[in-house]
GUMARPA-188171 format. One line per field, with one value per atom (N, C-alpha, C): residue number from 1; x, y negated, z negated. Coordinates in steps of 0.001 Angstrom, whole numbers. Atoms other than C-alpha are relative to their C-alpha. Layout:
<recs>
nr	[NUM ...] .
x	[X ...] .
y	[Y ...] .
z	[Z ...] .
</recs>
This chain:
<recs>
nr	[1 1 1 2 2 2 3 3 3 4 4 4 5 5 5 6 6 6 7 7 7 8 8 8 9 9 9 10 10 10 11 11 11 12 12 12 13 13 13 14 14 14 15 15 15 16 16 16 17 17 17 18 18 18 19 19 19 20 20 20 21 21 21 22 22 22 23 23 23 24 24 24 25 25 25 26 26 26 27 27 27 28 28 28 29 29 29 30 30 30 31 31 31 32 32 32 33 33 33 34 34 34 35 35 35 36 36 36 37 37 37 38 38 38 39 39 39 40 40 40 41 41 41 42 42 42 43 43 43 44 44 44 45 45 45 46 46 46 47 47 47 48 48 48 49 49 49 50 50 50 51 51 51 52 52 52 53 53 53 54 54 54 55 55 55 56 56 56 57 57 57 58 58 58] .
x	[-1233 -18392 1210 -719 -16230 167 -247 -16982 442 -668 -16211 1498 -1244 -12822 634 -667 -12064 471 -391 -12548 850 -1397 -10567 1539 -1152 -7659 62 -176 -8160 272 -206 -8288 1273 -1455 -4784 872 -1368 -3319 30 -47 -4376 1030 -812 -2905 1473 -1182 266 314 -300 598 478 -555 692 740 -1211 2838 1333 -1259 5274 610 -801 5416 171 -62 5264 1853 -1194 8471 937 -1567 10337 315 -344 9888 1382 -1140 11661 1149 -1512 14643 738 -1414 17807 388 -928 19018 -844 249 17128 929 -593 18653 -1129 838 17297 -681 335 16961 -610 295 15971 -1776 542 13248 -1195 1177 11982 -489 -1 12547 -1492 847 10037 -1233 1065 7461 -851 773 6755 -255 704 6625 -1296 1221 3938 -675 588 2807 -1069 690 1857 -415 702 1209 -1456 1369 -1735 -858 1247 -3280 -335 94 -3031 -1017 368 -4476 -2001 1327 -7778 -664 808 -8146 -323 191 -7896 -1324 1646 -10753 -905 1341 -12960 -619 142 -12455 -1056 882 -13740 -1066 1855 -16953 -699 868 -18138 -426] .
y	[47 11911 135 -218 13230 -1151 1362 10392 -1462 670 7987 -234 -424 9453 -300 389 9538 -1256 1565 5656 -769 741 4862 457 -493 7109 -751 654 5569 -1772 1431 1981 -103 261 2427 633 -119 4025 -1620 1379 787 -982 759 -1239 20 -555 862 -12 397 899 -1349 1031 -3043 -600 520 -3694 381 -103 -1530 -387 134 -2682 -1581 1209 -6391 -104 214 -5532 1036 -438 -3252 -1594 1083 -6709 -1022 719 -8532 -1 -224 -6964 -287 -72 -7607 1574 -1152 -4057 983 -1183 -753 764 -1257 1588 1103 -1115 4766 -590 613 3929 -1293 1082 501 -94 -569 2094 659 -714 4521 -1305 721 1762 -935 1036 -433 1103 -851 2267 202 -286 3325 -1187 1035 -319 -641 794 -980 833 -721 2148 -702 772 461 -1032 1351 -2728 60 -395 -772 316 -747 788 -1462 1252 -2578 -601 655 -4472 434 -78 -2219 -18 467 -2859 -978 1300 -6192 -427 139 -5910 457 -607 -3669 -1157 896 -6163 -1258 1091 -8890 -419 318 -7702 743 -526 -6967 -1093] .
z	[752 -4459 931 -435 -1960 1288 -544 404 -747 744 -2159 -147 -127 -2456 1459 -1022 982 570 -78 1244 -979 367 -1269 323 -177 -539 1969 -1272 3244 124 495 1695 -388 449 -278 1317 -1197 2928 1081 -960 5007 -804 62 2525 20 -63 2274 1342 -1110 5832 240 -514 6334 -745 1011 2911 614 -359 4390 1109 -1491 7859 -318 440 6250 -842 468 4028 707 -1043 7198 799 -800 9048 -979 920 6089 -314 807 5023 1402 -850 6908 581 -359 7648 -693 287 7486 -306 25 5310 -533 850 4037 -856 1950 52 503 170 1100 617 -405 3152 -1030 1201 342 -1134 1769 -2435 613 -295 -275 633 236 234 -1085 1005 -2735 -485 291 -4131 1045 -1060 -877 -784 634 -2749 -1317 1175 -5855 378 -322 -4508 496 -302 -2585 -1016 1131 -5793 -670 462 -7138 863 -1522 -3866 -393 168 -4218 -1531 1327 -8245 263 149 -7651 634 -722 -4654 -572 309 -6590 -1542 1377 -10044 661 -140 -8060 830 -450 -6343 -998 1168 -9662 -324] .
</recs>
């Protein structure tokens, strides 16, 4: 159980990692807020990312 956990919480950080370094490359101008606002959406985009992988090796 607890290995279970760990891979997915290590799976949504991978994808959170390269969403966000995918949308720091994008924007024009690092600000703060623009920073957080695109985190937390890599945020969700990751929890998303591994439904979508786990939906379709079923």
């Amino acid at each position: 159980m607890a290995r279970g956990i760990a891979r997915a919480v290590a799976e949504i950080l991978a994808w959170w990692a390269g969403l966000t370094a995918v949308w720091t490359l994008l924007i024009s101008r690092a600000d703060t807020l623009e920073l957080a606002v695109g985190a937390g959406a890599a945020l969700l985009a990751a929890w998303a990312a591994r439904g979508a992988r786990r939906a379709a090796a079923r």
